[in-house]
Each structure stands twice: as structure tokens, then as C-alpha cells.
gemmi code that builds the backbone of each chain (N, CA, C; Angstrom):
import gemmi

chains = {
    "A": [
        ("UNK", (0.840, -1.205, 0.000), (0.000, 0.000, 0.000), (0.870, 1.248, 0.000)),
        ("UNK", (1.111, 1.813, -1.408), (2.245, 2.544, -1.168), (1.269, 3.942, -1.157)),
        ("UNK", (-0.089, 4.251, -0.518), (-0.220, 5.410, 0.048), (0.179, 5.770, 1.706)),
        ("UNK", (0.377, 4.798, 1.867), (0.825, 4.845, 3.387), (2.364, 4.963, 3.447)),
        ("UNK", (3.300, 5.109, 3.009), (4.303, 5.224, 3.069), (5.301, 6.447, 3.930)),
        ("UNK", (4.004, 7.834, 3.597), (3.995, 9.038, 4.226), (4.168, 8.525, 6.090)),
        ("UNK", (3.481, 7.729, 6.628), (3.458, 7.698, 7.881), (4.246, 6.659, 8.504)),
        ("UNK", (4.993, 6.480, 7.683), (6.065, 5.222, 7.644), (7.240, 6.804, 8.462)),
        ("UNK", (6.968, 7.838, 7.962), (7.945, 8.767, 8.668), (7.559, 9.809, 10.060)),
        ("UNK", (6.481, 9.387, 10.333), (6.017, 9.928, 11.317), (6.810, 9.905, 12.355)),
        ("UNK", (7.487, 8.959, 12.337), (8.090, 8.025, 13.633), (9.281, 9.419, 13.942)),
        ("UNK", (10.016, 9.316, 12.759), (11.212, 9.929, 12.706), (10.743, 11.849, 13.157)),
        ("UNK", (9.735, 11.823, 12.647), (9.078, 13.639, 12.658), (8.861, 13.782, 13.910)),
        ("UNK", (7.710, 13.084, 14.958), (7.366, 13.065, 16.150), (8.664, 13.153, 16.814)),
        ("UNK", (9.714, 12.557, 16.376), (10.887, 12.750, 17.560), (11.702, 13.362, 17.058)),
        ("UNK", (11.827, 14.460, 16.013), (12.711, 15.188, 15.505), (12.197, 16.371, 16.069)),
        ("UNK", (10.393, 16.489, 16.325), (10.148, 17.857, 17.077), (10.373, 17.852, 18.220)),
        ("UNK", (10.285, 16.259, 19.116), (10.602, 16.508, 20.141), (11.108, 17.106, 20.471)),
        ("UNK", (12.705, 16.428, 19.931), (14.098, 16.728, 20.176), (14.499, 18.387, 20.114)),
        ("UNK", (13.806, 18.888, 19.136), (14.715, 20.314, 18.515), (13.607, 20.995, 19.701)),
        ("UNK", (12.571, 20.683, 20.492), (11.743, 21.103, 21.487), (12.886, 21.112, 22.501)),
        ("UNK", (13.142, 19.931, 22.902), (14.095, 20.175, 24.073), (15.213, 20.989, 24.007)),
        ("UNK", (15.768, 20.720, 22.753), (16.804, 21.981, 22.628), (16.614, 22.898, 22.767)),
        ("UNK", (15.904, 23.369, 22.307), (15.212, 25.066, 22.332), (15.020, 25.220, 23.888)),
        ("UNK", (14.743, 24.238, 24.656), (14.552, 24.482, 26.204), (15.537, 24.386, 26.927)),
        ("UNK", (16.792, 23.242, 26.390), (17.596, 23.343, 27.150), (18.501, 24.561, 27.284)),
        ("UNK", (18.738, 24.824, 25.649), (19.405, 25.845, 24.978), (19.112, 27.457, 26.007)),
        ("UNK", (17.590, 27.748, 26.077), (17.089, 29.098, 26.496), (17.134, 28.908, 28.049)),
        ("UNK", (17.634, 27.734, 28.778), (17.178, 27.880, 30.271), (18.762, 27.683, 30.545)),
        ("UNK", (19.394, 27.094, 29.884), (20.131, 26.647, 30.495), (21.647, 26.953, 29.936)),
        ("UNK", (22.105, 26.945, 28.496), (23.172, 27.160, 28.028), (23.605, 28.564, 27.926)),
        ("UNK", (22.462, 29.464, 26.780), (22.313, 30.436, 26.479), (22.696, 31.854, 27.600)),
        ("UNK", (21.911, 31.935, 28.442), (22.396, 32.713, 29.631), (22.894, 33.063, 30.186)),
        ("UNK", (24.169, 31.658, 29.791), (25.366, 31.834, 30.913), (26.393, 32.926, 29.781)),
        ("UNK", (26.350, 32.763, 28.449), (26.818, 33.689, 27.867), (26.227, 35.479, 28.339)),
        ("UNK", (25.197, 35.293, 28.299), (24.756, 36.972, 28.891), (25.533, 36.992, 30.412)),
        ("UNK", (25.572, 36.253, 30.859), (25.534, 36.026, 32.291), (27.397, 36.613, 32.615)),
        ("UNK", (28.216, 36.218, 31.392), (29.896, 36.298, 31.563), (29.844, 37.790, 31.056)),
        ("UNK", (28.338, 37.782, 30.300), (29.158, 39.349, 29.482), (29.088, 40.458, 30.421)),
        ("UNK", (27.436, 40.321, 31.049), (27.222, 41.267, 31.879), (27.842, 41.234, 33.348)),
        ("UNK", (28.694, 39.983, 33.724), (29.894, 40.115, 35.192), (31.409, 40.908, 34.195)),
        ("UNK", (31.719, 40.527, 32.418), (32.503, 41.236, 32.235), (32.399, 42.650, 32.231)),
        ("UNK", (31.484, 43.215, 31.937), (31.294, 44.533, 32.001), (31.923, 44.857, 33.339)),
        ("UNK", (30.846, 44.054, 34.292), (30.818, 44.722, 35.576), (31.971, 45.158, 36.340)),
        ("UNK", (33.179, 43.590, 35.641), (34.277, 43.803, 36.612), (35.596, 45.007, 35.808)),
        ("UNK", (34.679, 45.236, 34.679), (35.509, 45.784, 33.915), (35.169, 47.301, 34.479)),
        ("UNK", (34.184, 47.509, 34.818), (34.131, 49.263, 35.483), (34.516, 49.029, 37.021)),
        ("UNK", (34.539, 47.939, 37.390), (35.389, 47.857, 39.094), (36.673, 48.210, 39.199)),
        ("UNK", (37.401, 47.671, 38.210), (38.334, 48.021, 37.887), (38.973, 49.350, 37.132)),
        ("UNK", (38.385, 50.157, 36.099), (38.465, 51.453, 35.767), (37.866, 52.431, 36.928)),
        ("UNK", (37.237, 51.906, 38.085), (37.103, 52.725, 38.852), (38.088, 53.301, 40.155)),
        ("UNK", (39.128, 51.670, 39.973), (40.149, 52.045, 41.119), (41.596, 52.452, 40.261)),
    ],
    "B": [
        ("UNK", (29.178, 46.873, 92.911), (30.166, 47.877, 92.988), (31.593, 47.129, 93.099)),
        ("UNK", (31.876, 45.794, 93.604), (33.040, 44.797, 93.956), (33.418, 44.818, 92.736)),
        ("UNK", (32.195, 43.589, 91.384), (32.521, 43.632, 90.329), (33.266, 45.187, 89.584)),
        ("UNK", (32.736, 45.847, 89.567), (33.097, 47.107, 88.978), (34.315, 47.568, 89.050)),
        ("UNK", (34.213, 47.815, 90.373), (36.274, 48.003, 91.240), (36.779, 47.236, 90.137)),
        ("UNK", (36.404, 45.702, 90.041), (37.474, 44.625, 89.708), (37.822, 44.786, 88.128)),
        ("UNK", (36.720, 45.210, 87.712), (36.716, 45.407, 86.069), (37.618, 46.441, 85.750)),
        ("UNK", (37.451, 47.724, 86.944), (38.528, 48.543, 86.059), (39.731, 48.337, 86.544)),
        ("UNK", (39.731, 47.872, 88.114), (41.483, 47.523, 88.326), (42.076, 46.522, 86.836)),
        ("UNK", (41.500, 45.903, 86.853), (41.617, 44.971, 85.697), (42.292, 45.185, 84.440)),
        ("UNK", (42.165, 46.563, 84.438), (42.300, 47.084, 83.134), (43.608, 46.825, 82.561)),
        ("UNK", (44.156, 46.202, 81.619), (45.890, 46.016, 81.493), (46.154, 47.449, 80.247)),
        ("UNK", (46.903, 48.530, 80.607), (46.723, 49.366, 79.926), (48.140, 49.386, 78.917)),
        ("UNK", (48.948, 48.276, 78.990), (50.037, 47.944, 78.397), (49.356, 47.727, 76.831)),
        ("UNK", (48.290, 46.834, 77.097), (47.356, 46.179, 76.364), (46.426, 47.032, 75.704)),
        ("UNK", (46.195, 47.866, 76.095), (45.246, 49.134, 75.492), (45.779, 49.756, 74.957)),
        ("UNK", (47.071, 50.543, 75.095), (48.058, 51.630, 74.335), (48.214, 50.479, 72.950)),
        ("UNK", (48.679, 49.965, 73.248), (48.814, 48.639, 71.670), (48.553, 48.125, 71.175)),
        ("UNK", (46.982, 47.478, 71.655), (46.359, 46.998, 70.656), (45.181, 47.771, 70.209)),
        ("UNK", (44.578, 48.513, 70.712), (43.534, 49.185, 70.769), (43.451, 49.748, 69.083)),
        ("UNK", (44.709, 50.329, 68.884), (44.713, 51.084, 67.733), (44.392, 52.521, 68.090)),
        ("UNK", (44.548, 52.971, 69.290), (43.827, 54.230, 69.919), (44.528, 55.709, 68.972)),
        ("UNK", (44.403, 56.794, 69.277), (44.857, 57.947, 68.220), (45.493, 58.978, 69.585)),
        ("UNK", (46.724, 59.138, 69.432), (48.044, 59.336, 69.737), (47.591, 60.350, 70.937)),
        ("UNK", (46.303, 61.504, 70.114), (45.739, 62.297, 70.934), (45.049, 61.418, 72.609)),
        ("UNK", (44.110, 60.377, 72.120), (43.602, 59.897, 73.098), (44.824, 59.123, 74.160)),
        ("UNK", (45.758, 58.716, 73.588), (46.451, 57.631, 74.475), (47.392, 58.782, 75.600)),
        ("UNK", (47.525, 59.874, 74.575), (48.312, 61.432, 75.665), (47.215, 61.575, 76.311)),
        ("UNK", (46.562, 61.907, 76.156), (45.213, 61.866, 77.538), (45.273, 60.744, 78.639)),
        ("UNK", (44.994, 60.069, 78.203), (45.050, 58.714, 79.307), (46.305, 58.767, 80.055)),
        ("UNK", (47.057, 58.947, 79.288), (48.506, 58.648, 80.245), (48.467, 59.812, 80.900)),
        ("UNK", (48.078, 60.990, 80.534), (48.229, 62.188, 81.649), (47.164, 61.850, 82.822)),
        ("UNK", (46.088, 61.334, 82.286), (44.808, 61.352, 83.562), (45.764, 60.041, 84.650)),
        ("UNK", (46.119, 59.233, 84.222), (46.874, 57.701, 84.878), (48.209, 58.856, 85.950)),
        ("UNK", (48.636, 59.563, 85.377), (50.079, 60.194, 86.074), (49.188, 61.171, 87.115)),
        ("UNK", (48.370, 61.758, 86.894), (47.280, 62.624, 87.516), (46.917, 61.802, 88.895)),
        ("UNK", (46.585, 60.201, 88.800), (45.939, 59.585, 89.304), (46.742, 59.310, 90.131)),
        ("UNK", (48.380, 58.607, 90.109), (49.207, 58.715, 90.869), (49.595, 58.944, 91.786)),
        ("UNK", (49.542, 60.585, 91.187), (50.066, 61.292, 91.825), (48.924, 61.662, 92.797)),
        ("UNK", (47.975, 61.912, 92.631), (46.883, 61.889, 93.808), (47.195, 60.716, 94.754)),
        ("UNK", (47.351, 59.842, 94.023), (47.384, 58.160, 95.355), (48.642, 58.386, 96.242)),
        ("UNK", (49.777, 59.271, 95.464), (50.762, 59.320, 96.449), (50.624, 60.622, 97.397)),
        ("UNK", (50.310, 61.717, 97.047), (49.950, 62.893, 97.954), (49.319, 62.276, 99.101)),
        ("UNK", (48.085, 61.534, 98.528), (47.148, 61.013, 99.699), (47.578, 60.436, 100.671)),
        ("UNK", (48.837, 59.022, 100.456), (49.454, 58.409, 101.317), (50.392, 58.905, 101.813)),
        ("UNK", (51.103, 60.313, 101.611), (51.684, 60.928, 102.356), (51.484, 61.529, 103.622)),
        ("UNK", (50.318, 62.395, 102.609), (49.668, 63.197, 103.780), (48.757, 62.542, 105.163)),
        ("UNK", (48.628, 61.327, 104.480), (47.867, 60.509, 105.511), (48.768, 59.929, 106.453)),
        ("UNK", (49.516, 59.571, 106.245), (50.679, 59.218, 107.096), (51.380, 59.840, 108.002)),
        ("UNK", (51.248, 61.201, 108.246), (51.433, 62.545, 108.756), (50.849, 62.452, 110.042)),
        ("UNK", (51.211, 62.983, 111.133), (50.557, 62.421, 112.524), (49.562, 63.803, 112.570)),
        ("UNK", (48.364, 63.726, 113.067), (47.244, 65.404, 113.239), (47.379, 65.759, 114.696)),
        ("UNK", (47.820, 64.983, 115.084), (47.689, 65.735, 116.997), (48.966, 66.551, 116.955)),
        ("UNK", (48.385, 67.792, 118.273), (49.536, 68.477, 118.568), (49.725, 68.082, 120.092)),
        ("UNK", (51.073, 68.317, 119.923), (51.720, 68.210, 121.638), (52.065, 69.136, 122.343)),
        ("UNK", (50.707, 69.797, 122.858), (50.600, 71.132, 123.614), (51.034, 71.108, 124.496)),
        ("UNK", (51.586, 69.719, 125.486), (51.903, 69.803, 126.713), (53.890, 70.665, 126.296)),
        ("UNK", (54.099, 69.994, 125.035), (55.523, 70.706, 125.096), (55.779, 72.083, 124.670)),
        ("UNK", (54.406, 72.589, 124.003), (54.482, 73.987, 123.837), (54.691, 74.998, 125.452)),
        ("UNK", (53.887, 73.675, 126.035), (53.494, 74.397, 127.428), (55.105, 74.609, 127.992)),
        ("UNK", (55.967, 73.262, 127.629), (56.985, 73.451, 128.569), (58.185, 74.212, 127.758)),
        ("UNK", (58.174, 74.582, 126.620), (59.008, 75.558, 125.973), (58.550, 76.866, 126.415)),
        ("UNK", (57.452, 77.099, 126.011), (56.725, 78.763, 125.938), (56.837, 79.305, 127.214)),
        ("UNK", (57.146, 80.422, 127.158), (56.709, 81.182, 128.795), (55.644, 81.321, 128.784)),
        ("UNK", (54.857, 82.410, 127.641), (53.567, 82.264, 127.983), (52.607, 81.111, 127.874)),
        ("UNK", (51.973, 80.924, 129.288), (51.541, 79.832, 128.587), (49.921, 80.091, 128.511)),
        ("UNK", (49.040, 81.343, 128.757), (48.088, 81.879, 128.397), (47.546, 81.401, 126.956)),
        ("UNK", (48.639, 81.824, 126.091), (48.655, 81.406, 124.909), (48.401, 80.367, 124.276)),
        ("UNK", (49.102, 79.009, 124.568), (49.045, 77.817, 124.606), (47.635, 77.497, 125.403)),
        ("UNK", (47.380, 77.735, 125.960), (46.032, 77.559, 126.846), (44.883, 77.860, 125.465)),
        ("UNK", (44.882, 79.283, 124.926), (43.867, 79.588, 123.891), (44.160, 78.888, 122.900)),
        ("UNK", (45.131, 78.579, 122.573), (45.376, 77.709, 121.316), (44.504, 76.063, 121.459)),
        ("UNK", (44.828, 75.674, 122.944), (43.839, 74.505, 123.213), (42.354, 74.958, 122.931)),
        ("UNK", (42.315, 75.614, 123.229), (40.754, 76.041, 123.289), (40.548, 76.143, 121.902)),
        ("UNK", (41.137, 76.966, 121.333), (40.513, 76.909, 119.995), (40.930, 75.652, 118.736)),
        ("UNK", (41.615, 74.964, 119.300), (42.033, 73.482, 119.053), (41.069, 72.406, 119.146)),
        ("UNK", (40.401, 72.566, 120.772), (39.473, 71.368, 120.991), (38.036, 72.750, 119.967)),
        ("UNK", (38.077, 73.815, 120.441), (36.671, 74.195, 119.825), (36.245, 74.055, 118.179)),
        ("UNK", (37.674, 74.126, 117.495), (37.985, 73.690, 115.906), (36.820, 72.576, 115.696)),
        ("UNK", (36.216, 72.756, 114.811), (35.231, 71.743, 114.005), (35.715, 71.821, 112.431)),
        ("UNK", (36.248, 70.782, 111.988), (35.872, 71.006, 110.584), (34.713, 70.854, 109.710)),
        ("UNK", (34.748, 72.005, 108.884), (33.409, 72.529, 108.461), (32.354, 70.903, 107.637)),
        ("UNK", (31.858, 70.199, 107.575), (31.185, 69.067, 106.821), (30.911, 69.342, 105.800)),
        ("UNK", (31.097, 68.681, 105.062), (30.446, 68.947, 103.129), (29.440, 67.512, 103.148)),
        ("UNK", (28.295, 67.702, 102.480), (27.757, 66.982, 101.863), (28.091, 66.224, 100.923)),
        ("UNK", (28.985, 65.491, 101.283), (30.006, 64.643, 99.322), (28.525, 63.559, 98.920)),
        ("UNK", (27.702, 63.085, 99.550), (27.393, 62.100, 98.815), (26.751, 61.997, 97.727)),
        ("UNK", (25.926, 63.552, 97.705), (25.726, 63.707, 96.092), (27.079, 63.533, 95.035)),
        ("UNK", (28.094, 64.133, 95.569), (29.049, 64.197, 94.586), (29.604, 62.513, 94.371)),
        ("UNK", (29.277, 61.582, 95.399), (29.852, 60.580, 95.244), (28.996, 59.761, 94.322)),
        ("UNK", (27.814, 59.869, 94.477), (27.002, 59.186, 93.583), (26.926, 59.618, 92.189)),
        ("UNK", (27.171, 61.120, 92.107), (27.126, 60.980, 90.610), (28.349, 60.346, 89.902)),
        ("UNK", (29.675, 60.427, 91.343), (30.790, 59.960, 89.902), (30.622, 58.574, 90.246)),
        ("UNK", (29.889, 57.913, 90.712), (29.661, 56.583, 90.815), (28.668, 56.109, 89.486)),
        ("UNK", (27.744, 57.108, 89.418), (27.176, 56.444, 88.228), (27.950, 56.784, 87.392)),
        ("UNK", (28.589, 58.285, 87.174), (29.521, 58.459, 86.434), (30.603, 57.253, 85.845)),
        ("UNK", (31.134, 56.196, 87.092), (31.766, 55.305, 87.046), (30.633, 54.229, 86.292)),
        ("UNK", (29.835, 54.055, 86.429), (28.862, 53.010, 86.286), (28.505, 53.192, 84.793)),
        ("UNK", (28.326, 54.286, 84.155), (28.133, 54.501, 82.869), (29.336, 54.417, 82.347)),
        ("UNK", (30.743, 54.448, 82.797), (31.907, 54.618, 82.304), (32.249, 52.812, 81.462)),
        ("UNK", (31.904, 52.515, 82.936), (32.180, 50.879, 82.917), (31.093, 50.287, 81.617)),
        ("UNK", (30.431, 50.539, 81.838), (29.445, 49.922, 80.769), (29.881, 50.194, 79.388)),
        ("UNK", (29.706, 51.389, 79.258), (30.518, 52.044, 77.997), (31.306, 51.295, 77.318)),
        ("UNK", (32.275, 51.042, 78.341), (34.083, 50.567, 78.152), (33.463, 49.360, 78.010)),
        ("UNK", (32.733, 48.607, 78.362), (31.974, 46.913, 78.265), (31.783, 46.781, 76.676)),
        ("UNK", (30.698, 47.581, 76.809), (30.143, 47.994, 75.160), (31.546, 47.845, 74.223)),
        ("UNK", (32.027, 48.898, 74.713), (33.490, 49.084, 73.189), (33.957, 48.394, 73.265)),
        ("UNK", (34.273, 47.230, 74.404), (34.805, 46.157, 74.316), (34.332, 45.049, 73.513)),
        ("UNK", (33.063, 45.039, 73.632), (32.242, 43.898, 72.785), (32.801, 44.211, 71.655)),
        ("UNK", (32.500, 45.506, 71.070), (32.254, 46.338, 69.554), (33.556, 45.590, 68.747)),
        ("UNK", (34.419, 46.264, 69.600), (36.159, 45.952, 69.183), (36.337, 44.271, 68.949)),
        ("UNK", (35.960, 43.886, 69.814), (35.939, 42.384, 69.705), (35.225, 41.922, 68.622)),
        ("UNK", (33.856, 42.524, 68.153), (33.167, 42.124, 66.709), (33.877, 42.814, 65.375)),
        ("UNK", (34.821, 44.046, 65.667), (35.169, 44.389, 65.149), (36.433, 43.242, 64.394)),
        ("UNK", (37.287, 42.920, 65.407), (37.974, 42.286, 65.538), (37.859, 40.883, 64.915)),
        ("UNK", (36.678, 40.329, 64.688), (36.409, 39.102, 64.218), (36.175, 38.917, 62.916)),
        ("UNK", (35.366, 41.012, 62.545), (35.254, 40.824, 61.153), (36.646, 40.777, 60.600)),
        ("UNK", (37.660, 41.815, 60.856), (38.696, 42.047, 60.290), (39.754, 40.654, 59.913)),
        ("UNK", (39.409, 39.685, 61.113), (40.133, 38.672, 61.006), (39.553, 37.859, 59.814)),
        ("UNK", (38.182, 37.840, 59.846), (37.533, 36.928, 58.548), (38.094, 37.889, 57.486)),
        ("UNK", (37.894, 38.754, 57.271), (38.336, 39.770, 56.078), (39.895, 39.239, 56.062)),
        ("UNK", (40.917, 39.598, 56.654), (42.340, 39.222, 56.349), (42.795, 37.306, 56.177)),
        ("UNK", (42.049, 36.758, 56.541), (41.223, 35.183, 56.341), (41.311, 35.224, 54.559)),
        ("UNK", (40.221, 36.097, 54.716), (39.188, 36.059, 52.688), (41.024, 36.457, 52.152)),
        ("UNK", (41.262, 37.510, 52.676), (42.389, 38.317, 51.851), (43.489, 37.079, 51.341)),
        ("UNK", (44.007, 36.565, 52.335), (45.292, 35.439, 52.458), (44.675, 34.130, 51.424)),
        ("UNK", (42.749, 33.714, 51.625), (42.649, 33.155, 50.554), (42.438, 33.140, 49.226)),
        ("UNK", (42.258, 34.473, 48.941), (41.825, 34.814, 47.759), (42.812, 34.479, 46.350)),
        ("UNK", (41.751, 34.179, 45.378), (42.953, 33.931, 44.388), (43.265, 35.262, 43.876)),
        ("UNK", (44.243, 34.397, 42.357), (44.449, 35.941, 41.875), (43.328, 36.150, 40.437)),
        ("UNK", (43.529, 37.592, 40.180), (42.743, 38.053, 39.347), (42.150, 36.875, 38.123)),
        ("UNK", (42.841, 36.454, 37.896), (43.334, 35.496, 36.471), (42.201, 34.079, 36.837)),
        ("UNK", (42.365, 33.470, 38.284), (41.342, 32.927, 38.405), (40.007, 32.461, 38.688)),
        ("UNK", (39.568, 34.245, 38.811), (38.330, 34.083, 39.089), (37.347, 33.973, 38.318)),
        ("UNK", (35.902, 33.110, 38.525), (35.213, 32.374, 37.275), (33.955, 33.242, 37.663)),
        ("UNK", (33.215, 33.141, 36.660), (32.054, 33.969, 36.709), (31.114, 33.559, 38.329)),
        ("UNK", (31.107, 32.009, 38.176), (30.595, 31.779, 39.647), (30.781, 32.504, 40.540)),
        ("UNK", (32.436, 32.633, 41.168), (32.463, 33.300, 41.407), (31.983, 34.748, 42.664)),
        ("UNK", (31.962, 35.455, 40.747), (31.071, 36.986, 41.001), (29.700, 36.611, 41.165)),
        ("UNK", (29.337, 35.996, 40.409), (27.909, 35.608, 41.026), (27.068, 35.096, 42.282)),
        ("UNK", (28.450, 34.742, 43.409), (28.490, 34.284, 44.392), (28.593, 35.333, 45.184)),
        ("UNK", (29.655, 36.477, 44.866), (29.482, 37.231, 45.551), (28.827, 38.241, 45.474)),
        ("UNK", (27.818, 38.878, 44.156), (26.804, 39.355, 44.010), (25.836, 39.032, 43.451)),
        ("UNK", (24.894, 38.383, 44.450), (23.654, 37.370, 43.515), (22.743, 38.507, 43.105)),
        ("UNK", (22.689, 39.972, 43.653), (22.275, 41.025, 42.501), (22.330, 40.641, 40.908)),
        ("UNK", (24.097, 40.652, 40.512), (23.624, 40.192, 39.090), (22.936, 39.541, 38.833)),
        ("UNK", (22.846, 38.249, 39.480), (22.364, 36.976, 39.039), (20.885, 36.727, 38.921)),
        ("UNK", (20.442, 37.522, 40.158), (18.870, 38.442, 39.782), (18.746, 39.297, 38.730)),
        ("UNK", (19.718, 39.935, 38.498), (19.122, 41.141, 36.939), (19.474, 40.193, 35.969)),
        ("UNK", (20.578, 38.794, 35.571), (20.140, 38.647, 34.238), (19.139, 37.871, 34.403)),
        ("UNK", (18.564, 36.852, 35.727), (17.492, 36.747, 35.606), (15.938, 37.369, 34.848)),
        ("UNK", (16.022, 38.453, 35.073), (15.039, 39.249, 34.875), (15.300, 39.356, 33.523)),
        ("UNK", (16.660, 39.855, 32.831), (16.628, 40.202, 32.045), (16.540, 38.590, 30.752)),
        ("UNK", (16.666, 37.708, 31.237), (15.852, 36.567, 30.430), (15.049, 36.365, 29.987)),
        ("UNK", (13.637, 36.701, 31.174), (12.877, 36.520, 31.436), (11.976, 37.947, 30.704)),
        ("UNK", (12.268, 38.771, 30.298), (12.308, 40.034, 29.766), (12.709, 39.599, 27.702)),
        ("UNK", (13.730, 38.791, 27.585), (13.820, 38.127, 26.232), (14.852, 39.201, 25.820)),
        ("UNK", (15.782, 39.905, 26.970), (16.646, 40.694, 26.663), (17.831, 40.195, 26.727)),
        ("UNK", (19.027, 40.020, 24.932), (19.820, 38.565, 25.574), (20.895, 39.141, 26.016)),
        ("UNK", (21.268, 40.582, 25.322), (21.905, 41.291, 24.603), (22.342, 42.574, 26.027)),
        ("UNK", (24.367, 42.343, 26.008), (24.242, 43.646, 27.269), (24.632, 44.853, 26.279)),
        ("UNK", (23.953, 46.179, 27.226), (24.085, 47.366, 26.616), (25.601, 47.867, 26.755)),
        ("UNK", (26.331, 48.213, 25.357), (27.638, 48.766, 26.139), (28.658, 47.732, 25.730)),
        ("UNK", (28.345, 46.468, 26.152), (29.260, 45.491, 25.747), (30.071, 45.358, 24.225)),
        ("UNK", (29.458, 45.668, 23.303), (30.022, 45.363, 21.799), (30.981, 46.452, 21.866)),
        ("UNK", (30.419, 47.447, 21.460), (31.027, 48.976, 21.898), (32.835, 48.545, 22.863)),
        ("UNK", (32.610, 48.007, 23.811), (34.205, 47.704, 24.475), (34.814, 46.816, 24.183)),
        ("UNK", (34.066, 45.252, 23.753), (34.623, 44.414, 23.927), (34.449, 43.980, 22.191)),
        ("UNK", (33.656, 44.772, 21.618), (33.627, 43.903, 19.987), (32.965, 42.712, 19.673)),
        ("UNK", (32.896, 41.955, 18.871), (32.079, 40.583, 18.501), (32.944, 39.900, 17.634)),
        ("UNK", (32.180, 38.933, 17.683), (32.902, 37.725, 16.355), (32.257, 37.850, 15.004)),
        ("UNK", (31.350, 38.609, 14.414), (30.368, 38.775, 14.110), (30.885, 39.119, 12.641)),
        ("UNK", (30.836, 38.065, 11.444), (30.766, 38.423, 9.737), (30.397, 39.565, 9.514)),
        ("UNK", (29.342, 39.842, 9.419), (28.062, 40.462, 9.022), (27.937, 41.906, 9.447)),
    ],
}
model = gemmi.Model(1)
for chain_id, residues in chains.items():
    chain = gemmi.Chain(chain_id)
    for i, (resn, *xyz) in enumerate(residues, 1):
        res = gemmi.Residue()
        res.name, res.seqid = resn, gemmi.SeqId(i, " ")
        for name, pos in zip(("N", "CA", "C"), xyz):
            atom = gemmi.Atom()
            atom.name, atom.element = name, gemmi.Element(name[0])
            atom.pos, atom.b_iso = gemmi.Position(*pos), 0.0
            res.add_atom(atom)
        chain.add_residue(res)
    model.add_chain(chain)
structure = gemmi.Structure()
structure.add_model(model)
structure.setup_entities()
């Protein structure tokens, strides 16, 4: 029954959104931030220092 | 009042001029009021030591006149010394003393908390690394302020610091 063939890939789709789901979550909670997180302590320590 | 005596005899002032950290002005004070004090304790035991009777019978047997010697008794035994009321004055420098002591209790505590921070502080100092290895943790440890504002600023969808490119530049093609 080669109209069914389409859902022969479902398998692979359902867990390809998963996946790029979790990324996107792990990515925004957890990886991502810590880059803002170095820039805005570099700033910080960078005027601690031009201040003494 | 026992305790009290004991607290300020107590006082080791070897120990106060040197560790205290006191200011050159205050410690010339003290040492003048201490030489002041002295010298009162020794006047006192002088003068106390001093005999108060007179020996009229030998005035009697030197003097011709002895009329004289006679009025001098008289106005010898009639002599009253005049009374003062000290005990107001004693009580105030007693509380005077009593607020002194407390005081000096107090600054003692103070100095002593003082003392504990400074030691944790020269503690932090001796452990601290150097510049080179400190990690963002860290600063974030020691000001969880930031760690609340990029919070917010996450949470806000703000990824981006203001100021930063401008000093530090990007990697950025485009």
C-alpha cells in the first residue's frame, strides 16, 4: 500500500520535534544565559576596575 | 560595685596603648589622667601618714607664755571642721563610674566584633585567588544582585548587554 508510506515517517518527525523542542529548552534555560551572564559580570568587573 | 572596682582595676593598659589602635591624641590623655591619678594616690598616702595631733603639753613646757598655749587649746578642741555633703558628689561619679564601665563593656564587645570581622576579612584576603582565576561563579556568588538582573533580564527576552560590543567587539561576519 504505497499510500501509506507518508506515515512510515512519522516516527522519525514526532521525535525530531521533540528533540529540537528540548533543545530550544535546554538551549534558552540553560546554556544560552550563561553567555549573557559572563558578558554582563565582564562589564561589571571591567568598570570595578576602571574605577580604582 | 566589687565587680566594677574589679573590672577597672583589671584594666591592662600595656594592652590598650597597643592593641587598641587608639589615636596618639587619646592615648596622651590617658597617660596624663593615669600620672594625675598617681600622683593623687601618692599625695594622699603621704599626707595621711602625717601624725594630726599636737603636743601642747611641750608647747606648754618651751613657751613662757603659757596663756597662749592655753587659747590655742581652746581653739584646738573648739575647731570643728566645716562638713560637706560629698554624697551627692559621690554618687554621681559613681554612676559616672557606672556609665563609664558599661561604655568601656560595650566598646569592648564592639572591638571584639570588630575584631572578628577584620580577622575573617584578612582570612578572605590570604585566601583569595588571583585576578586570572576568578570564574564567573564566582562573582555571582558574591553578588547574587547580578544573578537576579540577568534573571530578569531573560525573562524580559533581553539577551543582549548594553555597552558590551562597543568595548569588547564581537565575532560577528556580518
Amino acid at each position: 500500500m504505497p499510500q501509506l508510506i507518508p506515515f512510515f515517517f512519522l516516527n522519525q518527525l514526532s521525535f525530531s520535534f521533540i528533540i529540537l523542542l528540548a533543545l530550544v529548552y535546554i538551549f534558552s534555560k540553560y546554556i544560552l544565559p550563561l553567555y549573557t551572564f559572563q558578558r554582563v559580570i565582564r562589564m561589571y568587573i571591567t568598570k570595578l576596575s576602571n574605577k580604582n | 560595685m566589687a565587680t566594677k572596682v574589679a573590672a577597672s582595676a583589671a584594666v591592662d593598659f600595656s594592652r590598650v596603648y597597643s592593641s587598641l589602635g587608639l589615636g596618639k591624641e587619646t592615648i596622651a590623655s590617658l597617660q596624663a589622667f593615669r600620672k594625675r591619678h598617681s600622683e593623687a594616690q601618692r599625695l594622699h598616702a603621704q599626707y595621711s601618714g602625717q601624725p594630726t595631733t599636737v603636743d601642747l603639753a611641750r608647747y606648754r613646757s618651751i613657751l613662757k607664755n603659757t596663756a597662749i598655749v592655753d587659747e590655742a587649746e581652746k581653739l584646738l578642741k573648739d575647731f570643728k571642721p566645716v562638713t560637706y555633703d560629698v554624697s551627692a558628689h559621690v554618687k554621681a561619679i559613681e554612676t559616672f563610674e557606672a556609665k563609664a564601665v558599661e561604655k568601656a563593656k560595650e566598646t569592648e564587645a564592639k572591638i571584639d566584633i570588630e575584631l572578628k570581622e577584620l580577622q575573617a576579612t584578612l582570612a578572605n584576603i590570604e585566601e583569595a585567588r588571583p585576578f586570572e582565576d576568578l570564574t564567573v561563579e564566582d562573582v555571582g556568588a558574591a553578588h547574587p544582585r547580578i544573578v537576579e538582573a540577568v534573571e530578569t533580564m531573560m525573562k524580559k527576552g533581553k539577551w543582549t548587554v548594553p555597552g558590551y560590543k562597543e568595548k569588547f567587539g564581537d565575532l560577528n561576519m556580518m
